[in-house]
C-alpha positions as CSV (number, residue, x, y, z in Angstrom):
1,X,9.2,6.8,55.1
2,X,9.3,3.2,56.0
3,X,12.6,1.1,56.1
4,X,11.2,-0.8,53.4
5,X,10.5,2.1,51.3
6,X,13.8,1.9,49.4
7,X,13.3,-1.7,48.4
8,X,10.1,-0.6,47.2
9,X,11.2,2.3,45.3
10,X,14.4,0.4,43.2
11,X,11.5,-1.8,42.6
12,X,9.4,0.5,40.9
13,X,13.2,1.9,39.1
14,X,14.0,-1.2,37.6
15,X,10.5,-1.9,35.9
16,X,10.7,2.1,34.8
17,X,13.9,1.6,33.0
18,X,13.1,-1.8,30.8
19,X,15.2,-3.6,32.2
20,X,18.4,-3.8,30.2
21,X,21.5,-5.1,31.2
22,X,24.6,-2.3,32.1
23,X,27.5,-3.3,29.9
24,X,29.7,-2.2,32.7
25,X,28.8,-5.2,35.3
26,X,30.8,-5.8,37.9
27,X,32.4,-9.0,39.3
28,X,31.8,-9.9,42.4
29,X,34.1,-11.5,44.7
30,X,32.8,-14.9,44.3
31,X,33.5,-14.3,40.2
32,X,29.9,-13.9,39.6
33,X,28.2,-10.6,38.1
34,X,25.7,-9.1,40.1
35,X,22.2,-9.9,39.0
36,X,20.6,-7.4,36.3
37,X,18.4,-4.9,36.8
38,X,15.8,-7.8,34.4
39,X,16.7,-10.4,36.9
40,X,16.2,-8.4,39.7
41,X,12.7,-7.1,38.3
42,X,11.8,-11.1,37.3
43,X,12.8,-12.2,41.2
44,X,10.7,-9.3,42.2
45,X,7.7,-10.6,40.3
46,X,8.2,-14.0,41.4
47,X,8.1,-13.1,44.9
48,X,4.9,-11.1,44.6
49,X,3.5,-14.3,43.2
50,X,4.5,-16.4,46.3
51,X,3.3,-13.7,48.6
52,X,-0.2,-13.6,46.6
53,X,0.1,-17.6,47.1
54,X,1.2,-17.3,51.1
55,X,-1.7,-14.2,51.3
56,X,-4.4,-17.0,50.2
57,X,-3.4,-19.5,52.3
58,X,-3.2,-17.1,55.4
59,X,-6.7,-15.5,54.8
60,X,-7.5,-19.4,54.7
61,X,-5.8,-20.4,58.2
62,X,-7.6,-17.4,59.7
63,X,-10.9,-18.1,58.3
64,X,-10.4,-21.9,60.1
65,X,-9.1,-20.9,63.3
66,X,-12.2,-18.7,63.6
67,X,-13.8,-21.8,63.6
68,X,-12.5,-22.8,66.6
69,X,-11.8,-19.2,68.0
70,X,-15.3,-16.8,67.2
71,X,-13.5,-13.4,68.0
72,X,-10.5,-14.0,66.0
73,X,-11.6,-13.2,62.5
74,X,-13.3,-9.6,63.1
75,X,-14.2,-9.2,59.4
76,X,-14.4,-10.8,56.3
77,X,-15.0,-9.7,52.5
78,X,-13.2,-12.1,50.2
79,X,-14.2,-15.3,48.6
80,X,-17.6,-16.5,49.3
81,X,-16.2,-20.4,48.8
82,X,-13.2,-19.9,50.9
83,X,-15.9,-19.2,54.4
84,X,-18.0,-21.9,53.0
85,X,-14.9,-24.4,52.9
86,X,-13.9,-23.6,56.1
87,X,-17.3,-24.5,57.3
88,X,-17.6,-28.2,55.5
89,X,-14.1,-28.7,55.5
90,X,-12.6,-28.5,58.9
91,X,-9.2,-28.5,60.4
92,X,-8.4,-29.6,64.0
93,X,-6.2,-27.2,66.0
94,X,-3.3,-29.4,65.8
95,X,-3.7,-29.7,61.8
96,X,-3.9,-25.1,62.0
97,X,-0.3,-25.4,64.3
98,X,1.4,-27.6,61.7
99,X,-0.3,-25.2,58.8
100,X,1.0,-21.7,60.5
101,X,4.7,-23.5,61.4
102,X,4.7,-24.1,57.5
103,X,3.4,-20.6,56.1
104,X,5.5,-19.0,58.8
105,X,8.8,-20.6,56.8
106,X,7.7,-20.3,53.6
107,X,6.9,-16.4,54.4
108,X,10.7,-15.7,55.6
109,X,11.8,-18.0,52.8
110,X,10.2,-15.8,50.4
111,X,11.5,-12.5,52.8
112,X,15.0,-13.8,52.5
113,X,16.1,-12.4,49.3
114,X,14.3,-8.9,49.3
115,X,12.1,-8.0,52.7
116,X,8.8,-6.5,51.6
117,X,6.8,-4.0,53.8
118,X,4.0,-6.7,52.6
119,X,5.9,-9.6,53.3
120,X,7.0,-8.6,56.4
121,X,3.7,-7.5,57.9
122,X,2.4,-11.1,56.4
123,X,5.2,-12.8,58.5
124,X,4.0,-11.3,61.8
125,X,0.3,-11.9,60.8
126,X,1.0,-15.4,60.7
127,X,3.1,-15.2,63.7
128,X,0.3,-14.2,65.4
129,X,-2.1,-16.5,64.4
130,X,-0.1,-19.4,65.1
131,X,0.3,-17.6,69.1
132,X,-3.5,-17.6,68.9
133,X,-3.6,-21.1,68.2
134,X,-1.6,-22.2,70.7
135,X,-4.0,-19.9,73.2
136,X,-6.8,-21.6,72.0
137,X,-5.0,-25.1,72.7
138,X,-4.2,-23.8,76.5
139,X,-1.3,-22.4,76.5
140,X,-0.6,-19.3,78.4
141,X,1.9,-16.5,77.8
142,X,3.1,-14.1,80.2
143,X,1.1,-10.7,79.6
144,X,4.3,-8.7,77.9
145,X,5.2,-12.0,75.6
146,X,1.5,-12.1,74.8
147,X,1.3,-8.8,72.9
148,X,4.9,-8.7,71.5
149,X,3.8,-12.1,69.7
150,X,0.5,-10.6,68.8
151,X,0.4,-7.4,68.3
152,X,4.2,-6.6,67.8
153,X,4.5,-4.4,71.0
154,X,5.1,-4.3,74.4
155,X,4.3,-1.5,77.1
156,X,6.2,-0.3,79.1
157,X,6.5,-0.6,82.9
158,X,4.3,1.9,84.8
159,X,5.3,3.8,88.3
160,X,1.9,3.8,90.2
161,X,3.0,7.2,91.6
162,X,2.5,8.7,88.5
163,X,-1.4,7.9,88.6
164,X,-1.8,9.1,91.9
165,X,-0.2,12.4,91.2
166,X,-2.9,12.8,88.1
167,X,-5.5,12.1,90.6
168,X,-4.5,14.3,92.9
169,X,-5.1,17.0,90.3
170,X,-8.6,15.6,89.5
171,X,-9.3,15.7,93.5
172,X,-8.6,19.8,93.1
173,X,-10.3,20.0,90.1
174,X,-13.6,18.2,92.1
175,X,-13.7,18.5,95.3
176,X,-16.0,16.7,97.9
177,X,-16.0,14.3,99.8
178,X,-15.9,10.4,99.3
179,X,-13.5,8.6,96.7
180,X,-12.1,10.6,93.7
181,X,-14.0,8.2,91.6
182,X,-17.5,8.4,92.9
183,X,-17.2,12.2,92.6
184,X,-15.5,12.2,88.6
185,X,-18.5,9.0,88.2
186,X,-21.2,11.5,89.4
187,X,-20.0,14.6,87.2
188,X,-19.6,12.4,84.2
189,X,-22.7,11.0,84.3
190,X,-24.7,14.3,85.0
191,X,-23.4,15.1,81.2
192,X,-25.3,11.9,80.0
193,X,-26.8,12.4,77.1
194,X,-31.0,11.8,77.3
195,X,-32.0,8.7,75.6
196,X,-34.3,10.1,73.3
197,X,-32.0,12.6,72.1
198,X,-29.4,10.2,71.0
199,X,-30.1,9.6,67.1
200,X,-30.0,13.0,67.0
201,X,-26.4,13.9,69.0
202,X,-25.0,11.2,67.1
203,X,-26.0,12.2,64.0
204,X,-24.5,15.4,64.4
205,X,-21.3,14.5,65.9
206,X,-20.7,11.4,63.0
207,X,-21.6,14.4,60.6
208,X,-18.8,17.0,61.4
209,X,-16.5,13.4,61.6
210,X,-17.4,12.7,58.7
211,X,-16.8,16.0,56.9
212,X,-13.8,16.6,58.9
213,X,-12.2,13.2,57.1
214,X,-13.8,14.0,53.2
215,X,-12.2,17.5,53.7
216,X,-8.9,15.9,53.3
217,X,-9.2,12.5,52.0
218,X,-11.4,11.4,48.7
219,X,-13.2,8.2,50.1
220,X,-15.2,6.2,47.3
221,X,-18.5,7.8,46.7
222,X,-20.8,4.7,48.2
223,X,-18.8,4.5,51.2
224,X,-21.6,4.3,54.4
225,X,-22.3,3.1,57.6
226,X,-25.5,1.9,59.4
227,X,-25.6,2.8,63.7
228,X,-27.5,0.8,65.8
229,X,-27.7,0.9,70.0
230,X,-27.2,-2.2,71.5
231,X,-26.6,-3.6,75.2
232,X,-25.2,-6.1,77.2
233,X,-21.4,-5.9,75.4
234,X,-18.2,-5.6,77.1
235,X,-17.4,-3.0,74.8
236,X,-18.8,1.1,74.4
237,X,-18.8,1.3,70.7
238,X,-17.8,-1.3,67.7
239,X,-17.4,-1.5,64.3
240,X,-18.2,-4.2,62.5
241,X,-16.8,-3.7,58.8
242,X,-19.1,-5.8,56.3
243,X,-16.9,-4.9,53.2
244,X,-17.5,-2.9,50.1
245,X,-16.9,0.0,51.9
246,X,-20.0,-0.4,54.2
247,X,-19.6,-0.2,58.3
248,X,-22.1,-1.5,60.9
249,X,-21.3,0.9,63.6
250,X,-22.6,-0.5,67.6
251,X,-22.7,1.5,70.0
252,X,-23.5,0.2,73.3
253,X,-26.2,1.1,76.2
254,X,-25.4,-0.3,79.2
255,X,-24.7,2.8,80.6
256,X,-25.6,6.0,80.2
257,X,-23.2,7.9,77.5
258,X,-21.6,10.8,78.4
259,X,-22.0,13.7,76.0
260,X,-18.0,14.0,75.0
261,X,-18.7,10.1,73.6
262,X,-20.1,11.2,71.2
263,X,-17.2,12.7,68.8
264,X,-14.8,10.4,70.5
265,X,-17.3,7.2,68.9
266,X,-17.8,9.1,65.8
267,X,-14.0,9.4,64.6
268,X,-13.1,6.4,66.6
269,X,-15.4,4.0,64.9
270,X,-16.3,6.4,62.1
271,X,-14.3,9.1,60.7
272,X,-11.2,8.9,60.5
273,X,-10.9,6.0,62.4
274,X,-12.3,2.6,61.9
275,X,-14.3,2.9,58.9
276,X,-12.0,5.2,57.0
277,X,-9.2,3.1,57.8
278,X,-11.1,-0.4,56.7
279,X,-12.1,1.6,53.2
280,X,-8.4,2.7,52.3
281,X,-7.1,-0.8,53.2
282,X,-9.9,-2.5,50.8
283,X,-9.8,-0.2,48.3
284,X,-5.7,0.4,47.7
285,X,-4.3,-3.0,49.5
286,X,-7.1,-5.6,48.8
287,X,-8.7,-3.9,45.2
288,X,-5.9,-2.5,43.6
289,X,-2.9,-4.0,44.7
290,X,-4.8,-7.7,45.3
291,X,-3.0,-8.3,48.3
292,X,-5.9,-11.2,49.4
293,X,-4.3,-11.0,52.9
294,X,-6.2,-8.0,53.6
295,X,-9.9,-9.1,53.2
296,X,-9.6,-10.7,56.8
297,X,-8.9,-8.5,59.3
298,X,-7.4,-10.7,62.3
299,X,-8.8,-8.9,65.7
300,X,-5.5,-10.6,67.8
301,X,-2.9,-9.5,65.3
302,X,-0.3,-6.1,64.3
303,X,-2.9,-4.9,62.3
304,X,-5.2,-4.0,65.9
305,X,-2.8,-2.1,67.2
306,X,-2.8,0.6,63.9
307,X,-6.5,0.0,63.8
308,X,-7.3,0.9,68.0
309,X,-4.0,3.8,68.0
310,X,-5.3,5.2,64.7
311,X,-8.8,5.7,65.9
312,X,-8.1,7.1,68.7
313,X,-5.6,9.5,67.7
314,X,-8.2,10.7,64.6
315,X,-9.9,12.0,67.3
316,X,-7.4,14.9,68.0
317,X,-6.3,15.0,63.8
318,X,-10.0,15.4,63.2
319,X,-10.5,18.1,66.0
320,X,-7.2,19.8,67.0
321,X,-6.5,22.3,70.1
322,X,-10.0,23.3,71.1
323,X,-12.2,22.3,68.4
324,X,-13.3,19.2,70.2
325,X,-15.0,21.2,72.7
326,X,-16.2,24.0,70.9
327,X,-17.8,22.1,68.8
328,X,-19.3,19.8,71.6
329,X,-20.4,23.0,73.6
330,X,-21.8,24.9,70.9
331,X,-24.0,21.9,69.1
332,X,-24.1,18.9,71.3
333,X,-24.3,20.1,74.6
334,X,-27.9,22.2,73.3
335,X,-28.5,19.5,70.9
336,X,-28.9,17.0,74.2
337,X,-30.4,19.8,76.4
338,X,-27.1,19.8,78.8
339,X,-25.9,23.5,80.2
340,X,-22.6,24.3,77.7
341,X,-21.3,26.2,81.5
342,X,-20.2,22.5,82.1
343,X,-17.8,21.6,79.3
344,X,-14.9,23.5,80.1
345,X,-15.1,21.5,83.4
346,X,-15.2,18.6,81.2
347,X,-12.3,19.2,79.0
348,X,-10.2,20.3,82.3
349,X,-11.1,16.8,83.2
350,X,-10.2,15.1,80.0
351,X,-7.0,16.1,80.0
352,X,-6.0,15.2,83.3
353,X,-7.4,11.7,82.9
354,X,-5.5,11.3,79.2
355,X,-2.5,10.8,81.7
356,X,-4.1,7.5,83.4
357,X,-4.6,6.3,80.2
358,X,-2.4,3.7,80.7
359,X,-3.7,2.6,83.8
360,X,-5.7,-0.2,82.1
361,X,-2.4,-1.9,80.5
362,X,-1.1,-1.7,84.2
363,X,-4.3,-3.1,85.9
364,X,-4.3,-5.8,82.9
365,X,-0.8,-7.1,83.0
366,X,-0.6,-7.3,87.0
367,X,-4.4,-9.1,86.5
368,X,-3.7,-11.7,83.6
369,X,0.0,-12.5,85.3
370,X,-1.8,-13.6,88.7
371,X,-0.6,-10.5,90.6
372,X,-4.0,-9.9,91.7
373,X,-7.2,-11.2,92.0
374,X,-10.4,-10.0,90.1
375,X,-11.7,-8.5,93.0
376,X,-8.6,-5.9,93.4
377,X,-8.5,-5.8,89.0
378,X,-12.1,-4.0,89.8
379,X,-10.8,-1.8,92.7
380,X,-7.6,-0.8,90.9
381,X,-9.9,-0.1,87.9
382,X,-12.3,1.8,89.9
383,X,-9.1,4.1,91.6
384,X,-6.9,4.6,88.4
385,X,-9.4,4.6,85.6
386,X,-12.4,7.0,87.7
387,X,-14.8,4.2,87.0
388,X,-17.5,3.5,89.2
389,X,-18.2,0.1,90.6
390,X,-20.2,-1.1,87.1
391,X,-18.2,0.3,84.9
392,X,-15.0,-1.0,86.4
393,X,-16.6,-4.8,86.3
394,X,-17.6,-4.0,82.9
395,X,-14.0,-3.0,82.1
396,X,-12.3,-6.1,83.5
397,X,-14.8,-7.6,81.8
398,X,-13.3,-6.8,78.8
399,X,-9.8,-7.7,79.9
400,X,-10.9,-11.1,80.4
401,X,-12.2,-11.5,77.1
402,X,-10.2,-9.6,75.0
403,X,-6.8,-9.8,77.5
404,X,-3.9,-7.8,76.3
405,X,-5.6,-5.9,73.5
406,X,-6.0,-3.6,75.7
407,X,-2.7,-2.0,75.2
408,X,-3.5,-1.3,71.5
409,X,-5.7,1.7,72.3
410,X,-3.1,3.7,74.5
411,X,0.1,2.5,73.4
412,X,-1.4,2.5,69.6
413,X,-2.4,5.9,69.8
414,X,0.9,7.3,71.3
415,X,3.1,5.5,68.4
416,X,0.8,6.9,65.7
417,X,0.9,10.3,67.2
418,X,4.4,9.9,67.7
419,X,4.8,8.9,63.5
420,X,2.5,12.0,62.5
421,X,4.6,14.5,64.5
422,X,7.5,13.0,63.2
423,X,6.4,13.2,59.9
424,X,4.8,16.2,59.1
425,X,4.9,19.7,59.5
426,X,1.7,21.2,59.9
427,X,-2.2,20.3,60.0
428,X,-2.7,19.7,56.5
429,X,1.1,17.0,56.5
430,X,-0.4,15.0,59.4
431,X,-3.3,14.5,57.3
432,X,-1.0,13.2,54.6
433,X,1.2,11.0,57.0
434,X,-1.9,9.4,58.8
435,X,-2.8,8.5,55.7
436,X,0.7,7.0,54.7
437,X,-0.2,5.1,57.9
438,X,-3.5,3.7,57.5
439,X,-2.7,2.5,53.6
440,X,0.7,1.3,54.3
441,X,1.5,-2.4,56.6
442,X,3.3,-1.1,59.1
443,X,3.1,-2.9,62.8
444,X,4.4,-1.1,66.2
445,X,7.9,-2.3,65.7
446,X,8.2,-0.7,62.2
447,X,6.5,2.7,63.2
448,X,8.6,3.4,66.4
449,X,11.7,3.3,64.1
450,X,10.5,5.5,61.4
């Protein structure tokens, strides 16, 4: 469990056993008695109350730096009045610093006697907000300070050697002539799904997601989700939660979509990923414990990297060993008209590019810290990540907009894989911890130490 799961359980102790008074106290040093079990369960109370006050006020600041800052607040769901507000009511950069400097002391303040796993999650969401701020001002943090401030995590340094030796492997597994890339590029995209068919393989993958998840978890019965295919994003698939357990789920055209996409969208933004997680978190954090912070969801802040590492690795919870591409071989690949002789190809493939998954966080860091231009971002994009010439410009791209976020899909997915294997047993316990995980405020710091 948590480090902050003892604190929570002696709370739940004291208010379990009424709260008298021991009639053996003892005397402290100073020649004071300890505080009773009622004083400790009243202090308790009154700290909730300040983080319920500090949890409107962030869910505030966030609303009004979205103002200023479109892709920082990636969903909304709480009070109508508090977005309208925002709107008539605006607050100048400068007047959203002095606001963060002040919530971020009045959150450790209220930390300083007992340290919450709420309050300390609110702490970091704040801190992060008030680095975005400064962004949005001008100022510029190295790439590895960047993330540690915002999402709570740094990765780590990478040997380039270690990507070339995963491509050599690829250049067996394909062989031809010309760049590795071109030849992976032209393989991939021979698996493209047909446009007209798909609705229909995305229905089907989202389906077995979907039953997968509701196998193991009970979601609330109106739960749902609306897909639409869209183009010209820097992104392949989004999720845009609209609250009350309803996802709008993008997934975008630009290119053509390769047939193993479509499970990898379908837990990712879907089941168990995105949606599932968004439902749990406004259903047990927002609805039934009223922690307010949790109807904004931040996109530059901890909560990204549990959201992007979460969805990723439900792809593997949801579809363990070889399920992934039976299941693609025996129902997509006829579903889209594709030749099933072609997926174990595709699954040798997979796994040897899982170990340039990193590649991007290298390619990102040496780009945003003025290592190298945009012009050799592409190329290094194009050699480490098997992208052709589009896709690679599409990726950087989406390093310049979104910047270090990036390391929240790779880096996120190894720490939550790294917290389920610690934490359970067997199929059925990893279920159980991943969803210890998505219900319960942990950021990258607290999950590597559990």
């Amino acid at each position: 469990m948590q480090r902050f799961a003892a604190a929570i359980a002696a709370g739940f102790a004291l208010a379990a056993c009424g709260g008298e008074q021991p009639t053996d106290a003892v005397i402290t040093q100073s020649g004071t008695a300890p505080p009773s079990d009622q004083e400790r369960y009243v202090a308790a109370a009154e700290s909730a109350a300040s983080l319920d006050s500090l949890g409107q006020s962030f869910v505030k600041l966030a609303l009004a730096l979205g103002e200023h800052d479109p892709a920082f607040v990636d969903a909304y769901h709480g009070p109508t009045e508090w977005a309208d507000a925002t709107k008539t009511e605006a607050r100048s950069l400068e007047q959203l610093q002095m606001d963060a400097q002040g919530l971020l002391i009045s959150v450790a303040r209220a930390n300083a006697d007992e340290e919450t796993v709420r309050g300390a999650m609110l702490e970091k969401l704040i801190r992060a907000a008030l680095t975005r701020i400064e962004m949005t001002q001008g100022e510029a943090f190295p790439f590895d300070e960047e993330t540690r401030l915002l999402y709570d995590a740094v990765a780590p340094q990478y040997s380039t050697a270690e990507f070339d030796a995963a491509i050599a492997e690829i250049d067996r597994l394909l062989p031809g002539e010309g760049p590795v890339h071109d030849r992976v590029d032209a393989f991939r995209n021979s698996l493209a799904i047909p446009a007209e068919k798909l609705q229909a393989v995305f229905d089907a993958a989202i389906d077995e997601c979907r039953a997968r998840t509701l196998a193991h978890y009970d979601l609330p019965t109106d739960e749902q989700f609306s897909l639409e295919f869209v183009t010209d994003k820097p992104w392949s698939g989004y999720n845009w939660y609209q609250g009350e357990f309803e996802s709008l789920i993008q997934v975008n055209t630009d290119f053509p979509i390769i047939i193993d996409r479509a499970v990898d969208l379908g837990c990712h933004e879907g089941y168990p990923g995105h949606h599932t997680w968004n439902v749990i978190l406004e259903r047990d954090l927002l609805n039934e414990k009223g922690w307010i912070e949790y109807s904004v969801y931040p996109l530059f802040s901890p909560l990204s990297l549990i959201a992007e590492g979460s969805a990723n690795f439900g792809i593997e919870l949801a579809f363990p060993g070889e399920e992934k591409i039976a299941f693609e071989r025996d129902v997509l690949f006829p579903l889209a008209g594709l030749d099933p002789a072609d997926a174990a190809t595709l699954e040798a493939l997979n796994a040897m590019r899982e170990k340039l998954s990193h590649s991007r966080n290298h390619v990102a860091r040496e780009y945003l810290d003025g290592r190298i231009d945009r012009d050799q971002a592409i190329e290094m994009i194009m050699k480490y990540r098997l992208e052709g010439r589009d896709r690679a410009e599409q990726t950087v791209r989406f390093i310049e907009t979104y910047r270090g976020y990036v390391l929240n899909y790779n880096l996120g997915r190894d720490l939550v894989a790294g917290y389920v294997e610690r934490n359970s047993s067997d199929d059925e316990n990893a279920w159980d911890a991943f969803e210890t995980l998505l219900k319960t405020p942990l950021s990258a710091s607290d999950i590597a130490a559990q």
